[in-house]
DRENPA-778474 format. One record per residue: z, x, y of N, C-alpha, C in turn; residue in one letter. Coordinates in steps of 0.1 Angstrom, whole numbers, plus 5000, padded with zeros to 4 digits. Layout:
BEGIN
ZXYZXYZXYA...
END
This chain:
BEGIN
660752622029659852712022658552722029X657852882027656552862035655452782025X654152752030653152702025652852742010X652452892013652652962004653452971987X654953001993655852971981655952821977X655352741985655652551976654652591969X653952631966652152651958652652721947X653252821953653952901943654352831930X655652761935656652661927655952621921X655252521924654452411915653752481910X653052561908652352661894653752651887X654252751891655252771881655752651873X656052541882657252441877655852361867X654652381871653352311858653152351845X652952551849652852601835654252621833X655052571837656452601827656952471816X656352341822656252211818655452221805X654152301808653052271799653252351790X654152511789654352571781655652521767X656552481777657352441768657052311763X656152261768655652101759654852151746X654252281747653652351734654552391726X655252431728656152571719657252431716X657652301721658752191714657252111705X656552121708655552031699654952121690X654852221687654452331672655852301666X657152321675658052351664658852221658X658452081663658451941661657451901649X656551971649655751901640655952021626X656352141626657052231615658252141610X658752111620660452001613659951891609X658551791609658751681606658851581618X659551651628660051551638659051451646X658651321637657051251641657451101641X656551051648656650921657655550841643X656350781633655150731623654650601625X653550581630653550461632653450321625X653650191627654150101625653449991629X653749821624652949731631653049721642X653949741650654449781664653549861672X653049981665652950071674651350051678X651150141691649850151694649550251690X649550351681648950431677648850431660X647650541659647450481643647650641634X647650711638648650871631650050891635X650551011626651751021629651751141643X652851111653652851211666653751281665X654451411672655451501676656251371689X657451351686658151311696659051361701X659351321713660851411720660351541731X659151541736658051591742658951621753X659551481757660351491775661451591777X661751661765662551761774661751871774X661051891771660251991779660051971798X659751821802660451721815661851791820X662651761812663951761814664251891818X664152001808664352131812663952211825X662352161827661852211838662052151853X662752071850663151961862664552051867X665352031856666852071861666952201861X665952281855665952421859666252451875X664752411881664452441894665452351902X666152211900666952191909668552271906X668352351897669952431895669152561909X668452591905667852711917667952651929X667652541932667852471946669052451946X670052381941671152461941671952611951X671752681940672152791939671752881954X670252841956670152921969670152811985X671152701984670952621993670152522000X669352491989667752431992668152281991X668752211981669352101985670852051984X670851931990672351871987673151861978X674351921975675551921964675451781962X675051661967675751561968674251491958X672951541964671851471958672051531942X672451661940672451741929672951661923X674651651926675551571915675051471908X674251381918673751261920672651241907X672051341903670851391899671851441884X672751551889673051551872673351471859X673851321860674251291847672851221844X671351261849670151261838670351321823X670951451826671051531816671851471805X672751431805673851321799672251221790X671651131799671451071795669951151788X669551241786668751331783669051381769X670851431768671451441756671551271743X671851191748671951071745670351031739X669351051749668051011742667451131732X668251231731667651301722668351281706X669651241707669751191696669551081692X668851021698668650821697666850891693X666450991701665151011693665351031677X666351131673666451181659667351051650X668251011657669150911651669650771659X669250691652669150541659670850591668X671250551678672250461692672650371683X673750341686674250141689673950141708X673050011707672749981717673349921727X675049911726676249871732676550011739X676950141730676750241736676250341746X674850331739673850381751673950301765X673750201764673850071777674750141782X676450161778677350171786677350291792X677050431783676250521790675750561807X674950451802673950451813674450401825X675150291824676350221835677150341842X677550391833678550511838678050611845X676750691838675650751846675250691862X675150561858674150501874675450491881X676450431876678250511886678450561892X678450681882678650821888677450881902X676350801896675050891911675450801921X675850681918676050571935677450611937X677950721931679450751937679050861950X677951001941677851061948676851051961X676450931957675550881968676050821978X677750781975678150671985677650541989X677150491974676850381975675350341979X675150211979673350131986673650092000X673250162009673650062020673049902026X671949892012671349702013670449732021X669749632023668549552023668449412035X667549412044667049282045668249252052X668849362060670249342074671549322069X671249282054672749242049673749402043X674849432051675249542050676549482043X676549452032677749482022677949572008X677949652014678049792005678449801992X679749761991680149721978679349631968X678649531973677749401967676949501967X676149531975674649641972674849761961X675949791960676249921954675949801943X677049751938676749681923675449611917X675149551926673449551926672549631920X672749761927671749881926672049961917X673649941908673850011895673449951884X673749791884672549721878670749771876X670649781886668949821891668649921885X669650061884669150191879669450151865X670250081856670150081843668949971839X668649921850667349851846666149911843X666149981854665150151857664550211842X666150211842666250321832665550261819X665850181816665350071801663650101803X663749981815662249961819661150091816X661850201818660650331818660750361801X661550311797661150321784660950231776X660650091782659950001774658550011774X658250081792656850111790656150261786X657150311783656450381774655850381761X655150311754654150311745653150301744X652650361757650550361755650550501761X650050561755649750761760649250721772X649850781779650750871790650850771799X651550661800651850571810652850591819X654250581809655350651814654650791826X654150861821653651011831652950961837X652150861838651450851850652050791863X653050701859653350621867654250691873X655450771865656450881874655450971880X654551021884654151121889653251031900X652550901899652350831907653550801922X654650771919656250691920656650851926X656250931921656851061928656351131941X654751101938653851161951653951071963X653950971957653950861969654950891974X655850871970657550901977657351011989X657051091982656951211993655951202000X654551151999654251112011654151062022X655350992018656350882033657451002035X657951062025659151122030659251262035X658751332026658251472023659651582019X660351492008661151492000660951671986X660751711990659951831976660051831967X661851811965662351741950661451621944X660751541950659651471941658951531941X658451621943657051711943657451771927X658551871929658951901917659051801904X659351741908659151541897658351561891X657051571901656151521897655351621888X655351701895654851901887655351871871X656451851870657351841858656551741846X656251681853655551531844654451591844X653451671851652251691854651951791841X652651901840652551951829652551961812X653651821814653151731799652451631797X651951601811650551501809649851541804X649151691800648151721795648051711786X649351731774649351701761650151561757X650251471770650751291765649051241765X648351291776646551221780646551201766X645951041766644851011753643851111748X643651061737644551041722646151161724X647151131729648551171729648651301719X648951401721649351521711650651511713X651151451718652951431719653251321726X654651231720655451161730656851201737X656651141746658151201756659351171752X658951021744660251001735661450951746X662250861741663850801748664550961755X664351101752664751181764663951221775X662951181772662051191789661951071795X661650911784661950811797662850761804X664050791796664950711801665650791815X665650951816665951041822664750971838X663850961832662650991846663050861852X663250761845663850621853664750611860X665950681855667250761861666650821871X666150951874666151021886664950971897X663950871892663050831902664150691909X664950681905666150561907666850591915X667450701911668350761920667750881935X666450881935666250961948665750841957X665150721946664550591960665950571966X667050601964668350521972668750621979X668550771976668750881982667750881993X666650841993665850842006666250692016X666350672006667050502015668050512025X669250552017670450622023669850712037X670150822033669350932046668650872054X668050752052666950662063665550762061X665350832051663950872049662750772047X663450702039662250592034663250462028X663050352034663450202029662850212017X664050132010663850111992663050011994X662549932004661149842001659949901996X659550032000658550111996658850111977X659750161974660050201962660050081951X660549971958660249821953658949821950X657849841959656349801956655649911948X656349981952655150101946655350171931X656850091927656750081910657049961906X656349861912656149661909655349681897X654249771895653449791878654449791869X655949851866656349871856657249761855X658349721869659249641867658249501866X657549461873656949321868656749311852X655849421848655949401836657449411823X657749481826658849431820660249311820X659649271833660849191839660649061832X659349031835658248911830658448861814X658149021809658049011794659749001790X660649031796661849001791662548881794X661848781804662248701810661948561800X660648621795659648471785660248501774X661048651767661048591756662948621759X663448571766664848501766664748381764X663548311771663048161776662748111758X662348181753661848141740663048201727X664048261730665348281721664848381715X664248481720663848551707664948621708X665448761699666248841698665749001702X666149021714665849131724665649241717X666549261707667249401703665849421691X664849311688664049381675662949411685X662149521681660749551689659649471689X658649481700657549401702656549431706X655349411706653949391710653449341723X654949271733654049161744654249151754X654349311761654349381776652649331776X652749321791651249301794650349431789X650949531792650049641792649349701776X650649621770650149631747649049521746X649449401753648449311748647249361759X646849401770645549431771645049541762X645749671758645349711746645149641732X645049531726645149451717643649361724X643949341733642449261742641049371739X641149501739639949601734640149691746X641549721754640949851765641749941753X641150071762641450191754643350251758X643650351753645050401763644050451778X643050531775642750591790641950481794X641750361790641350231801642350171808X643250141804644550111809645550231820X645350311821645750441827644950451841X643650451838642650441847642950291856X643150181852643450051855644750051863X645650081854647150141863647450141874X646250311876646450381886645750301901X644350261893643850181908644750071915X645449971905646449871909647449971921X648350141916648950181920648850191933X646750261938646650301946646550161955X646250011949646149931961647649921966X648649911955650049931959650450001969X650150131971650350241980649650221994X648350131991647850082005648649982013X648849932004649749802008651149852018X651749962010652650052015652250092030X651250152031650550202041650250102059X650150032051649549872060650949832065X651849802060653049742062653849892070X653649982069654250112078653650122089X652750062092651750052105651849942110X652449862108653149732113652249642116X651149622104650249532103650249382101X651349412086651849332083653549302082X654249212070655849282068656249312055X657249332055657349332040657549272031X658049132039658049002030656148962029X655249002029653649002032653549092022X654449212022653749332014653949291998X655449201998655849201983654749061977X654748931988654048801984652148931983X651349001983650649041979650349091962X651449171964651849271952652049161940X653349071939653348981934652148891926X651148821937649948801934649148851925X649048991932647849051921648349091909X650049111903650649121895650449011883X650948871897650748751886649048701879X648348731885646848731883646148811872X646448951874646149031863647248981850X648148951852649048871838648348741833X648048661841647148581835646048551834X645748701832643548701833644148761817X645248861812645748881800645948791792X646848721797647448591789646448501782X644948471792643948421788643348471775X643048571773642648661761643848701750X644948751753645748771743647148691747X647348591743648448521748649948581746X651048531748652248551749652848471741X652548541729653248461714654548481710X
END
């Protein structure tokens, strides 16, 4: 595409995001359809939920066009389709609770089906056993998957971080389909931004986790970009959830009831705002992205790039812990 028509797109693919995030949030909050909050929650009114297919729509729109006029791979496409699946699934788990044996397996079959059409992980760190990598990394995308929706509950985290996770990508790669990603998220960030006029709800995160999952392996594969990049430069979400699911296995709690004690709840509980924490995010992101940067220039390696990341991960967790502990 010329200069020109990419400019094009992304208008389009923004206000089509932002429009339909209007017209599903007037007609969400006519039905009732509201996020009421709870001791749980970080918010203190009731919201419009289910915001992310307005995401969803405008995503798979334009990759059916790319499609259709040759612009990308049948194989990334496929790869890319069973989001929608899992798009359908979170919109009824938004209106009507899942059994969470179900959804899980779901999602298994989803992350299958994209490392089928992907032909698998080809690994990491010289070790080329495909089959072991593949299962690895179907593991990994239903971890993805969870993970972007555990952290979704502070206005607009989830959106910042996929649209963070998307630009970067393409700045190593120059991949467009994340560009489009990102446009897609961009135009319901305006109405997720603090104080939230809508949530994205289980069918925009669990979908964005899925397809930012499935194109890090797709650039990996191709040799566009090592999935070490994609390791570091969403270490904000998976640390935190990895962490927080890891202490409270250690302590027997019962997974399946909800909680308060992702780092990112308890620094909101410590007195930052949602847009303190957003703003906070992003700067962590951008040292992330340097780090990325440094290690591409063969400064350092990438066993240096992750022992950094890690650090300032574990450090900001216990400059938290100090103030609001891990109860």
């Amino acid at each position: 595409m010329s200069e020109l028509s990419d400019i094009i797109v992304i208008i389009m693919v923004l206000l089509g995001s932002f429009g339909l995030t209007f017209i599903y949030r007037r007609w969400a909050i006519r039905r009732s359809i509201l996020d009421i909050p709870n001791e749980r929650s970080s918010h203190e009114a009731p919201v419009p939920r289910g915001g992310g297919i307005a995401i969803v729509i405008t995503f798979y729109s334009y990759l059916s066009y790319l499609l259709l006029t040759g612009q990308i791979e049948k194989d990334l496409f496929f790869a890319l389709l069973p989001g929608l699946v899992l798009a359908v699934i979170g919109i009824v788990d938004d209106f009507r609770s899942i059994s969470p044996l179900i959804r899980i397996s779901i999602q298994f079959v989803c992350a299958g089906v994209a490392l089928f059409f992907l032909s698998g992980f080809d690994g990491l760190f010289g070790i080329h056993q495909k089959l072991l990598w593949s299962a690895i990394m179907i593991i990994g995308i239903v971890w993805f998957i969870n993970l972007f929706n555990f952290l979704d509950g502070s206005d607009g985290n989830a959106s910042m971080e996929a649209i963070f996770i998307a630009i970067s990508l393409w700045i190593f790669s120059g991949v467009d389909v994340l560009l489009i990603l990102a446009f897609s998220v961009g135009g319901f960030l305006f109405w997720n931004w603090p104080k939230a006029r809508i949530f994205m709800g289980d069918v925009g995160s669990t979908v964005l986790g899925f397809v930012l999952a499935v194109l890090g392996v797709y650039l990996h594969n191709e040799e566009l970009l090592v999935f070490h990049y994609f390791i570091i430069l969403s270490a904000l979400f998976w640390f935190d959830a990895s962490i927080t699911l890891f202490r409270r296995i250690v302590k027997r709690e019962k997974l399946i009831h909800a909680h308060k004690k992702h780092i990112y709840q308890r620094a909101i509980q410590w007195g930052f705002s949602h847009q303190k924490i957003l703003f906070l995010g992003l700067a962590i992101n951008l040292i992330f992205l340097l780090i990325c940067f440094v290690v591409s220039k063969g400064y350092v390696n990438w066993i240096s790039g992750y022992a950094i990341t890690l650090c300032i991960l574990w450090i900001l967790m216990k400059i938290v812990d100090s103030r609001v502990p891990h109860k």
